[in-house]
Backbone as a ProteinNet text record, in pm:
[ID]
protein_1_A
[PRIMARY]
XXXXXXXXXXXXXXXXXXXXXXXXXXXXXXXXXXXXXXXXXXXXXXXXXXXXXXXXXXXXXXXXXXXXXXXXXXXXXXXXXXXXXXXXXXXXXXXXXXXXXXXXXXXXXXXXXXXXXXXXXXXXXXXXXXXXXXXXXXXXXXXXXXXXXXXXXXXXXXXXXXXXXXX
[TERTIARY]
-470.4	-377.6	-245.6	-218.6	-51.2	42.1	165.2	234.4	383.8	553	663.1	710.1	790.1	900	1008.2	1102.6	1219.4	1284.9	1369	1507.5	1616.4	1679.8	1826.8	1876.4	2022.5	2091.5	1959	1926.2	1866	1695.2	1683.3	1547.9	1474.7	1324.6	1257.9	1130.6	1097.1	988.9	880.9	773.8	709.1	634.8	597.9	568	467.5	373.9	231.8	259.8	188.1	191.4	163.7	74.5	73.9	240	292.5	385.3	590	512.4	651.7	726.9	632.9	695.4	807.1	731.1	847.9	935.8	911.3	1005.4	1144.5	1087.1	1188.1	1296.3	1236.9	1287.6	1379	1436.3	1532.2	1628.7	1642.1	1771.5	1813	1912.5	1936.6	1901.5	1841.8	1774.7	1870.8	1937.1	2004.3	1943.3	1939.8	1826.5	1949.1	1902.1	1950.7	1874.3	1936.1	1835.3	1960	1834.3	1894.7	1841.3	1941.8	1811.9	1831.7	1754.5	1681	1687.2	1846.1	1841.9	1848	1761.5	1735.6	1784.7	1837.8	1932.4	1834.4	1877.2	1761.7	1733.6	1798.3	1796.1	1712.2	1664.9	1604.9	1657.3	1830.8	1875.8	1887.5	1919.6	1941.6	2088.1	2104.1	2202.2	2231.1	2316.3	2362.4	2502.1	2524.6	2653.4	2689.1	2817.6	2890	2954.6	2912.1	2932.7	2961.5	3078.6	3056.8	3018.1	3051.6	3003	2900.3	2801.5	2636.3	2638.4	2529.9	2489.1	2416.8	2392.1	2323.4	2297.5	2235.1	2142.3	2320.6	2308.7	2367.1	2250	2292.7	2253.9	2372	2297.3	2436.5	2330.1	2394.6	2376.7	2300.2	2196.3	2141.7	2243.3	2332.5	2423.8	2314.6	2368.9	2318.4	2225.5	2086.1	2079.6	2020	2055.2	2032.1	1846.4	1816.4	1624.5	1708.7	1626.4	1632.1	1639.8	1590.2	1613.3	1732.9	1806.5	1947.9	2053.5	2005.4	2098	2132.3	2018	1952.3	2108.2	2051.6	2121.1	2244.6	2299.3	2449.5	2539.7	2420	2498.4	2516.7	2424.7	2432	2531.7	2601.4	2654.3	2812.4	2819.1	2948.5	2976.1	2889.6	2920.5	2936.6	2883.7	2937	3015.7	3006.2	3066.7	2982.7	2848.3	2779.9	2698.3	2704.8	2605.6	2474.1	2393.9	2298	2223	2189.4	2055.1	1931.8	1802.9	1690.6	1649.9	1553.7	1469.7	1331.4	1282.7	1150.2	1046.9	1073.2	978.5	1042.9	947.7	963	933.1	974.5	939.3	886.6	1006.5	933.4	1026.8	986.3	1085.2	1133.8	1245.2	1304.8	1342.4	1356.6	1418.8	1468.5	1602.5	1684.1	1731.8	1774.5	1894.2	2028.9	2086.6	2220.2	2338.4	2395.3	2514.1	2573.2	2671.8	2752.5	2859.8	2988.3	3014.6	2912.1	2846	2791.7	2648.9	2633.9	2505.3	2449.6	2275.2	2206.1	2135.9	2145.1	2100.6	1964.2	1874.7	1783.8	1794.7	1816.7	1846.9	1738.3	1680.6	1551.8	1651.7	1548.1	1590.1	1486.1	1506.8	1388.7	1472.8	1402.9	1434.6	1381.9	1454.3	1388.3	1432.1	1290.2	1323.6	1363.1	1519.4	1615.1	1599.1	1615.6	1660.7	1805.9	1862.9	2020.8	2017.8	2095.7	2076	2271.2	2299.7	2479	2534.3	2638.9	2739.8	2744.4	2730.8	2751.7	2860	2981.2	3100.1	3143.8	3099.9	3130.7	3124.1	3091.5	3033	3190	3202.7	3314.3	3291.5	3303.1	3257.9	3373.4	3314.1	3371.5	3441.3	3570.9	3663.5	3638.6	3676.2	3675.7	3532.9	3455.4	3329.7	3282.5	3398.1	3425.4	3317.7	3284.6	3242.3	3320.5	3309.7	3407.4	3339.4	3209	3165.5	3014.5	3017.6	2886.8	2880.8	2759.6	2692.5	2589.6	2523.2	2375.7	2371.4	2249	2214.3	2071.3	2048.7	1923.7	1849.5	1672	1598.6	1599.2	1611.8	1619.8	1742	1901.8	2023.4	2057.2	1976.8	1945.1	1865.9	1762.9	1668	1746.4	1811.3	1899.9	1984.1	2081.3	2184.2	2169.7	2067.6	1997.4	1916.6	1861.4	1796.9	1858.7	1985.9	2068.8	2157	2077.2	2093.3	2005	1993.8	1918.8	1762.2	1695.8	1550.2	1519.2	1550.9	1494.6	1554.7	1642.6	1692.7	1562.8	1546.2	1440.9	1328	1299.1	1186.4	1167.4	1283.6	1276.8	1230.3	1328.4	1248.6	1137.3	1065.1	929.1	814.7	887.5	775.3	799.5	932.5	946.1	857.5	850.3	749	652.3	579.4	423.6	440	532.7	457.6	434.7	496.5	476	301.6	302	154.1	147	31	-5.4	-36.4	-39.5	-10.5	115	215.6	349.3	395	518.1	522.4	719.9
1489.6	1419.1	1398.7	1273.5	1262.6	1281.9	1337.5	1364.4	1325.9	1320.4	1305.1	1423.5	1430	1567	1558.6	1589.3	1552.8	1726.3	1660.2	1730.4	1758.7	1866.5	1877.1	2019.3	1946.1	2125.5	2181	2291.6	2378.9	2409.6	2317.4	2307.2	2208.6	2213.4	2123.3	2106.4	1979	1987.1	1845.8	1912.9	1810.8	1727	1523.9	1504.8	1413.7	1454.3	1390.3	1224.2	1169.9	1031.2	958.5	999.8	951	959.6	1080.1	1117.7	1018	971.4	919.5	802.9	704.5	587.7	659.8	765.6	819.1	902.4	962.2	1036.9	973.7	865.5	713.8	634.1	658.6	625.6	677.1	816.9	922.9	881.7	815.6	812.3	682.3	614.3	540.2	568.6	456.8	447.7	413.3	469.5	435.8	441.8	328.9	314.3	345.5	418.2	495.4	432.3	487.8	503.8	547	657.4	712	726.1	824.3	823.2	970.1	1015	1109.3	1061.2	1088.4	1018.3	1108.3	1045.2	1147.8	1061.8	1169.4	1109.5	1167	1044.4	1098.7	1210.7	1289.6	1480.3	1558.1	1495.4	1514.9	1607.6	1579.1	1626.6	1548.6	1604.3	1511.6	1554.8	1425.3	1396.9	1498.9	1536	1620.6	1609.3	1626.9	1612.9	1726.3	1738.6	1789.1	1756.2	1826.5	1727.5	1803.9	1810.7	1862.9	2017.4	2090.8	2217.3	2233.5	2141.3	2133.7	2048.3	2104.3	2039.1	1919.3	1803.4	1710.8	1624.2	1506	1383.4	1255.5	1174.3	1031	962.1	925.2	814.4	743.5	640	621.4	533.9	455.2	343.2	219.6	154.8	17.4	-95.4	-190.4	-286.8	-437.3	-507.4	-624.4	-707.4	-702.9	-846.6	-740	-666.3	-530.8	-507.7	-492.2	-417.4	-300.6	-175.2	-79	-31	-128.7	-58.1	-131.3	-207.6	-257.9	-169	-102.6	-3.9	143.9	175.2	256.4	244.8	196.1	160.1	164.4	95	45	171.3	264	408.3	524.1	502	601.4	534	439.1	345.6	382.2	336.7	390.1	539.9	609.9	779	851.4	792	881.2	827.4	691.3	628.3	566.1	546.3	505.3	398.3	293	192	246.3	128.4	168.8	268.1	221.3	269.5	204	246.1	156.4	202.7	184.5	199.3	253.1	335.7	379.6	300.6	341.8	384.5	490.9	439.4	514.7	651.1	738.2	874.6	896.9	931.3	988.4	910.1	892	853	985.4	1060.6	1119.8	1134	1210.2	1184	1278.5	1291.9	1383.4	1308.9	1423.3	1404.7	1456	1393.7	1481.1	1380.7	1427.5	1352.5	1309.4	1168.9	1169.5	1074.1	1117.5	1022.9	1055.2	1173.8	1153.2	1058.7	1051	940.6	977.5	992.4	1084.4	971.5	1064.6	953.2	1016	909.7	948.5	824.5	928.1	857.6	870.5	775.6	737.7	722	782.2	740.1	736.6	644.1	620.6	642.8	744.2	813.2	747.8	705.7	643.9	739.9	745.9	783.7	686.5	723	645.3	668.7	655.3	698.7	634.6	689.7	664.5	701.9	525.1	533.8	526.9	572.1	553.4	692	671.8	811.2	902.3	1002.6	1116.5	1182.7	1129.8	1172.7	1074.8	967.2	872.8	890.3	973.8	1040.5	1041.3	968	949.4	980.4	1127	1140.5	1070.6	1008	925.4	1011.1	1014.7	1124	1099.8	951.7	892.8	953.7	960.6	1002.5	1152	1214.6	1377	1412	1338.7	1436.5	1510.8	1594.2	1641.8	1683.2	1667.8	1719.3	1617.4	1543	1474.4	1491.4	1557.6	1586.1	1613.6	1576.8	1606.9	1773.1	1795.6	1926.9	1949.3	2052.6	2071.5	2097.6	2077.2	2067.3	2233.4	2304.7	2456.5	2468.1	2451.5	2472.3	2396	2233.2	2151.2	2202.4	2249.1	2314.3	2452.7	2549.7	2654.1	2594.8	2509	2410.8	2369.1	2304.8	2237.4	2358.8	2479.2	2574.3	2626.8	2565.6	2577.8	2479.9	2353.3	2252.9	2204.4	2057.5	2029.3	2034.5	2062.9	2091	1925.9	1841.5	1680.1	1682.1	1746	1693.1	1759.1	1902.5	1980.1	1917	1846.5	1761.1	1651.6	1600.6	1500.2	1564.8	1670.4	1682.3	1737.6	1810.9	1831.1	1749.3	1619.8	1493.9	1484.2	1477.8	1409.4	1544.7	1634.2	1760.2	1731.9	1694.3	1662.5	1788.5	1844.2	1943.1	1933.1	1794.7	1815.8	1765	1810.4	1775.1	1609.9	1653.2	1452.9	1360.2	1524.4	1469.1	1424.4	1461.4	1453.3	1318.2	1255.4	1159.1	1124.5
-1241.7	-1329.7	-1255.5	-1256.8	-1204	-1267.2	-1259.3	-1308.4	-1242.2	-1316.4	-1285.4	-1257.6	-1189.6	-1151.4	-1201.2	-1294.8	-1324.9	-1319.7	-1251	-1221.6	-1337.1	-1353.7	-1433.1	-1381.9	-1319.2	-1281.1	-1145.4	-1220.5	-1107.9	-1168.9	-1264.7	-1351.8	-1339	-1311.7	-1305.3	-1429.1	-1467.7	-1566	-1524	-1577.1	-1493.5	-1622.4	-1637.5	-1746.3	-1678.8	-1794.6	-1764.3	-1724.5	-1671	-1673.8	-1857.8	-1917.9	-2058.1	-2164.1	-2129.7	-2189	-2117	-1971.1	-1935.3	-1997.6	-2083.3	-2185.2	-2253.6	-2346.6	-2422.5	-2370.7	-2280.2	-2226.5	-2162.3	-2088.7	-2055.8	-2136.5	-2295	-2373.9	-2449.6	-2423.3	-2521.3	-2341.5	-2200.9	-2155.4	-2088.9	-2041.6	-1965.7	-1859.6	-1771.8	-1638.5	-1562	-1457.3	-1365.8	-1216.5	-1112.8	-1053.7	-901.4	-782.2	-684.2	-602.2	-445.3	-333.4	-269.9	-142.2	-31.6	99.9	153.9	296.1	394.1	410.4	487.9	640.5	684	824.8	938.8	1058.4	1165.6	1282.1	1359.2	1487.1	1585.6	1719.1	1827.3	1894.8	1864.9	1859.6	1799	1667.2	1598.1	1498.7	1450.2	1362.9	1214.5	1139.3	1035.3	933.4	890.2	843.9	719.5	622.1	569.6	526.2	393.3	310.1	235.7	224	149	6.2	-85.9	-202	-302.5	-422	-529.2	-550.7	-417.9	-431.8	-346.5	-336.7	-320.3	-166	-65.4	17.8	-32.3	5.4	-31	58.7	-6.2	83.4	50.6	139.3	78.2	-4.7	-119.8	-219.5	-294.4	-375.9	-465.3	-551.5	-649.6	-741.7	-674.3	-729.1	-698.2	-787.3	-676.9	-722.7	-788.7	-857.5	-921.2	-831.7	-804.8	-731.2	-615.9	-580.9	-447.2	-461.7	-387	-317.1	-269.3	-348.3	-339.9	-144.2	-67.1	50.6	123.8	104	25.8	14.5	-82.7	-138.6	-68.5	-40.7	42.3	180.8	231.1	373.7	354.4	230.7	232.6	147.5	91.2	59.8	166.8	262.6	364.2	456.5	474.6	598.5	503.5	359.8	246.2	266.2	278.7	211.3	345.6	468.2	597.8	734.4	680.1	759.8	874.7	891.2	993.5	980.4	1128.4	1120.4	1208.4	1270.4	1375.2	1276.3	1149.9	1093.3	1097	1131.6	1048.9	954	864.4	760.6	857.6	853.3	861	742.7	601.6	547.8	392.7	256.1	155.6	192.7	172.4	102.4	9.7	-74.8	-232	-365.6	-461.7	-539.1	-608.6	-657.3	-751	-866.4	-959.4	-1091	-1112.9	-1224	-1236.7	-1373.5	-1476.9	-1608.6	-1557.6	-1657.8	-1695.2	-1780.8	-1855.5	-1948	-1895.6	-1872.5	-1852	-1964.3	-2026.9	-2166.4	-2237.7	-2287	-2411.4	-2421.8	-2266.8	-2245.5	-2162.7	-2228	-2131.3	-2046.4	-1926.7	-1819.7	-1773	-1675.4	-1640.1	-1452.5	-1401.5	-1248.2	-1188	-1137.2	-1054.2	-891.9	-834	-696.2	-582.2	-510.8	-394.6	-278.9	-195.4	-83.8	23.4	137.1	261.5	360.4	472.8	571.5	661.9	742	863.6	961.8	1072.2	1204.4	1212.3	1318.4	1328.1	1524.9	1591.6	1674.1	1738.7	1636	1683.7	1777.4	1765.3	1840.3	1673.8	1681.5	1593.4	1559.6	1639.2	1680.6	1534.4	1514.1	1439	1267.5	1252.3	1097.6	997.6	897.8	843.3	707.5	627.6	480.8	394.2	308.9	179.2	60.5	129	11.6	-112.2	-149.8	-257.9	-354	-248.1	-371.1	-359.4	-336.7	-343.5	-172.5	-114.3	14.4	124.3	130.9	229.4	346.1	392.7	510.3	517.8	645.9	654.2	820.6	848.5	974.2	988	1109.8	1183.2	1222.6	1158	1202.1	1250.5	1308.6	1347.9	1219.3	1217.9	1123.2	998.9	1102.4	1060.6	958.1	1042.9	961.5	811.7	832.5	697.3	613.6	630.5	561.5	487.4	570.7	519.9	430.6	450.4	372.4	248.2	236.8	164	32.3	47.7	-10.3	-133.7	-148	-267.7	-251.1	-245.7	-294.4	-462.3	-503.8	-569.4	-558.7	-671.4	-661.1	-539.4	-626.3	-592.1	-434.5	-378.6	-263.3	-151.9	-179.3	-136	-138.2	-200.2	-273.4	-100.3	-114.6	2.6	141.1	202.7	287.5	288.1	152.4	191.2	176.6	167.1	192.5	319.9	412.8	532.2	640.6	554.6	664	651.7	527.4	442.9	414.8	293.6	221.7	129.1	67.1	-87.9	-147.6	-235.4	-311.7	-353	-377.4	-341.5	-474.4	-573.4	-724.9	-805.1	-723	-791.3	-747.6	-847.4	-781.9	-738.2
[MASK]
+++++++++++++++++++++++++++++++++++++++++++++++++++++++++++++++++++++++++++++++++++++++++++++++++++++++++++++++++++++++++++++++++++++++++++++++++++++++++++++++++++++++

């Protein structure tokens, strides 16, 4: 049986595929993408955010393809060009209020490569980051371990660990 993963805080619940109409239907859909970017070192990218290590994502703008968006939040939130697109990952989901309005954020994760200077990494105050850098696969993975369930989520597609039922 396939099933959704949804995220909230530090909780995860998982909803049948029969059950996701209605479940879709008690929040606003706000539609994301990000990216899982690896420099030719074979480090990867990594943020500072809100307390929380994290991935760059952001909002899908009017008119935008999710791999669009993708690109132009990781290039906004750290300051870097000289990305490609690999390739989908995983898509994500997560709740949480914001105004009294419950949201339900979808997000599609791409894997990047990044062929720039690293020296170049510029985190986006404005959207509370205060630290964006390449790390080796090990120290992200540590970083990241109290991070968000969904962020964890990503790289254990980009390892192949995640299960092949979830979606």
């Amino acid at each position: 049986m396939h099933y959704y993963k949804v995220s909230s805080n530090d909780s995860e619940v998982q909803i049948s595929e029969s059950d996701w109409a209605h479940f879709c239907s008690r929040y606003r859909l706000i539609e994301a993408a990000g990216g899982l970017v690896k420099n030719s070192s074979g480090e990867y990218l990594v943020i500072f955010r809100n307390g929380r290590w994290d991935l760059p994502k952001g909002k899908r703008e009017e008119g935008e393809r999710m791999e669009q968006t993708a690109i132009r939040e990781v290039m906004e939130e750290c300051g870097v060009d000289g990305l490609t697109l690999q390739g989908l990952l995983l898509t994500t989901y997560h709740t949480y209020t914001l105004q009294d309005v419950d949201v339900l954020k979808q997000t599609c994760w791409y894997a990047m490569s990044y062929s720039g200077n690293r020296c170049e990494l510029q985190p986006q105050a404005e959207e509370g980051i205060e630290v964006a850098e390449f790390l080796p696969v090990e120290k992200a993975a540590a970083c990241l371990a109290s991070s968000y369930p969904s962020i964890r989520d990503v790289f254990a597609a980009e390892l192949g660990l995640l299960s092949a039922g979830a979606r």
